[in-house]
N, C-alpha and C positions, 0 to 999 in steps of 0.2 A: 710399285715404288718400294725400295727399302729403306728400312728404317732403322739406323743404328743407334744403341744406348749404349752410352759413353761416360765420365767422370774426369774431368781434371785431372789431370795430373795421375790418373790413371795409367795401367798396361793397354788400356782400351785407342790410347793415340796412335798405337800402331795398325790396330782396323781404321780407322780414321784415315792415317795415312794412305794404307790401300786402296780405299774406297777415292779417296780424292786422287790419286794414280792411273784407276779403273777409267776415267768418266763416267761411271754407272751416273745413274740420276737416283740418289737418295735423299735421304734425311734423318740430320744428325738429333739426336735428343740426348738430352744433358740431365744425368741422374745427381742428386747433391747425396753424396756420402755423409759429408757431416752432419745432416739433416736426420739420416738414414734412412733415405728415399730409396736406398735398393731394399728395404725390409719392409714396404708397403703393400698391402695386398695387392695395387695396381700393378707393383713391379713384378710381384712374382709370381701374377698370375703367367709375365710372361715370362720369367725368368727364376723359376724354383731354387735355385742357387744363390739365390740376391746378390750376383756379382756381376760386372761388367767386366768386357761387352757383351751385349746382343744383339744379334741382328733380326731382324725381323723381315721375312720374305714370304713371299706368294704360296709357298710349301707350309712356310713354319718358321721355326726359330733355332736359329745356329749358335751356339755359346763358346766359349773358349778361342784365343786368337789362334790358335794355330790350326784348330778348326776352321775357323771366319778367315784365315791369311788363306787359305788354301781353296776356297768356295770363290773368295772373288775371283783370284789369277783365274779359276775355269771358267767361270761363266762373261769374263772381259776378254776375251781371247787374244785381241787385238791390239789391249795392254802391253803385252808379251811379261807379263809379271810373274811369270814361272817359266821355268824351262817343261812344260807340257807336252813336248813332241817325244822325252825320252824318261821312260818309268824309273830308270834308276836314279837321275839327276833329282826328280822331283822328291823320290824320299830322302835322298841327300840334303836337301833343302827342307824339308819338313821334320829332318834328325837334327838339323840346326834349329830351328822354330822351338822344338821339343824340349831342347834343352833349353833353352830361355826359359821355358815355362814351367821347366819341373826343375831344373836348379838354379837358372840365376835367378827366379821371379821368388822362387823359396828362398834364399838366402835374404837377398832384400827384405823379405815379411819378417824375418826376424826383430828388424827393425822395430816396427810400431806393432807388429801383431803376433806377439810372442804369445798372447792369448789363448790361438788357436791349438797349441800346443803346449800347455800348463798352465797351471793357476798358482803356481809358486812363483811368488815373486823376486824371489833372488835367480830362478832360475830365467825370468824374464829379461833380466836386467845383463844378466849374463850371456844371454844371444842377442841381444841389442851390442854388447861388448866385440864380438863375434864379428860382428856386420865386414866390419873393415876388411878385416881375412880373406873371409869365404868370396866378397865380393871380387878383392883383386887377384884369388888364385882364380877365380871364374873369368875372369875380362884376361889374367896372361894365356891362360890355355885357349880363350876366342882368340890373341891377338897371336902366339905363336903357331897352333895348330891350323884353325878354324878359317881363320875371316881369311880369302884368297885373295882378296885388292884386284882392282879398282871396289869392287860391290862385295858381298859375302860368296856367292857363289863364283865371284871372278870377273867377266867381262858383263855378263846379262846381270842387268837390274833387278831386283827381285820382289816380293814382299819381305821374305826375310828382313831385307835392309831399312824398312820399318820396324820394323820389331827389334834389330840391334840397336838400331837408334833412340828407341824408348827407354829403355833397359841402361844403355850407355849414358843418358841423360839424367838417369839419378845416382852417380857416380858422388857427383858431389856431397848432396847428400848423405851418402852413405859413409863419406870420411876416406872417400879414394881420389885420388888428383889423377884423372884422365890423364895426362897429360904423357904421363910415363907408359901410358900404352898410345906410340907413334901410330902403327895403322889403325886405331878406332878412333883415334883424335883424328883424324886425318879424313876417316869413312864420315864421324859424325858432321864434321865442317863439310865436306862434300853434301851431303844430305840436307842443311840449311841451305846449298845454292837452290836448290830443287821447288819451283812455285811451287806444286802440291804438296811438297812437306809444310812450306810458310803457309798454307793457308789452313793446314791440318791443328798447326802449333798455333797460329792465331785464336781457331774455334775454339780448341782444348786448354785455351789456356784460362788459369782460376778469377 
């Protein structure tokens, strides 16, 4: 049985997504950030990082999505949630993952957790200012370059297209009107057709 830890409103909805794509037979557990129940000795005993997600499997414990995005497509094979028959598609697909997670998921943290990067408070306040920018020069270079339509990688479904979808979901948030990027509006509305995304955003939601 795996066992995934997850948060609301979290990056962690895109393991979610996967896993509910997978059919694997898991289970979901729900970490409370605000509580800060990822900084519990019980969390970190499994999770030294005190972030989410984690997955917990028969080996051990996997962290980080594009890690976790990438362990399910192989071991669901039958999903076909990667393109696994050809080495290069798949790191094309994992350079997309990558960059979600070292520059869109950074620019977003600017937002509330300018923390982790100063303790000057003007300079907090000033990458919270920031947000808007970074966010929509990162969503026009997904929407011009990146996303290939129908899904990210093009006609195959992906994990990726979890992990856009997350990401793309706090658009609002961040003070960017999706709307003005045509193919992600368009990927994300595709994505709410998808029962396992609904029941992914059901669980996950606060």
């Amino acid at each position: 049985m795996l066992n995934l830890y997850f948060a609301p409103g979290s990056c962690a909805l895109a393991s979610v997504i996967a896993l509910e794509e997978s059919g694997l037979d898991y289970e979901a557990r729900r970490i409370n950030l605000a509580s800060g129940e990822q900084r519990s000795p019980e969390y970190l005993a499994v999770n030294p990082k005190g972030r989410v997600p984690a997955l917990v499997t028969d080996k051990g414990v996997v962290t980080e999505n594009v890690a976790i995005l990438g362990y399910v497509a192989q071991i669901a094979p039958a999903a076909c949630l990667a393109p696994l028959d050809d080495p290069f598609e798949f790191a094309r697909m994992q350079a997309f993952n990558s960059y979600l997670a070292s520059t869109v998921h950074v620019n977003h943290a600017h937002k509330g957790r300018g923390y982790r990067w100063t303790d000057d408070a003007a300079a907090i306040e000033a990458m919270k200012v920031k947000v808007p920018q970074t966010m929509s020069e990162s969503f026009a270079l997904i929407e011009e370059k990146m996303l290939e339509g129908p899904w990210v990688m093009g006609e195959q479904y992906t994990v990726a297209d979890g992990y856009l979808f997350t990401l793309a979901s706090w658009l609002p948030g961040d003070g960017v009107d999706r709307t003005q990027f045509e193919k992600v509006s368009a990927h994300h509305a595709r994505m709410l057709e998808r029962p396992a995304v609904q029941r992914a955003v059901a669980l996950a939601q606060v």
